[in-house]
N, C-alpha and C positions, 0 to 999 in steps of 0.2 A: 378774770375769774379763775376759779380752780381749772380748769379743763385747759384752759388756756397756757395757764402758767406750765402744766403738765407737756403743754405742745411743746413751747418754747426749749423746756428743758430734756425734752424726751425721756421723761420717765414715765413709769408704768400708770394706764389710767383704768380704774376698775368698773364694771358693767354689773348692775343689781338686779334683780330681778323686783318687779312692782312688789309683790306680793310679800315679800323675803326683806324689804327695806320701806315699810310704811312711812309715810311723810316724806321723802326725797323727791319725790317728784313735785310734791306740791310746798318746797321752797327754794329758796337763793336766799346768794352773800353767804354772810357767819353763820347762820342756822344751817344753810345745807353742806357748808363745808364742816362744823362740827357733827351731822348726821351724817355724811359720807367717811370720816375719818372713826365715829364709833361702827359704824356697820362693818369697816374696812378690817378694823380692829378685830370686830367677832365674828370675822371670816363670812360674812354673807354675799360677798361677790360671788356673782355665776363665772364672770371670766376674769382677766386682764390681759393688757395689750399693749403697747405701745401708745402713748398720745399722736405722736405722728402718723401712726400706721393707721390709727381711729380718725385723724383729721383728713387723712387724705382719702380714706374711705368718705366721709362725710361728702368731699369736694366732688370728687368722682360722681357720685349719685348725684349732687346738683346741678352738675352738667351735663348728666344723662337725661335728668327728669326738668327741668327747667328750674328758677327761681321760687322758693317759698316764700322769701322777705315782698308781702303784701302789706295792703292797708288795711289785713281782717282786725285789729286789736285796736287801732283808732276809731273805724268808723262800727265795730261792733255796737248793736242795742242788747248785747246781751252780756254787760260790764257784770252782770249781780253773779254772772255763772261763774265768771272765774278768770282767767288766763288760759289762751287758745294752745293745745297742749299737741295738735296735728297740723299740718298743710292740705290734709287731703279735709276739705270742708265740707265735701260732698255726699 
């Protein structure tokens, strides 16, 4: 995926704000990477950063905080909501 590709090459990975890039959160693949390259485009990013400096932040917190990859999205009865968008469930 996008973010990925970004780690690997370490180039710059930009951060939106929800409000400020409607619908990116709620896709993937080629829809979210043609919404992230037009929002990138008309300057709506709050930051950028590094992709590496962002994954390794990522890692760091999940060794702080434990595992998030659960079986909330298999064993969910609540498929009609959506796609589980946190870890913290609670």
């Amino acid at each position: 995926d996008l973010f990925m590709e970004r780690v690997k090459s370490n180039s710059d990975s930009s951060l939106f704000c929800p409000n400020k890039a409607p619908g990116l959160a709620d896709c993937w693949g080629e829809e979210f990477e043609s919404l992230y390259t037009r929002y990138k485009k008309e300057g709506r990013a709050k930051r950028s950063l590094s992709g590496q400096k962002l994954w390794f932040a990522i890692l760091e917190t999940q060794m702080e905080t434990g595992n998030f990859l659960r079986c909330e999205d298999r064993k969910s009865n609540q498929q009609n909501l959506g796609t589980i968008k946190c870890s913290n469930l609670c």
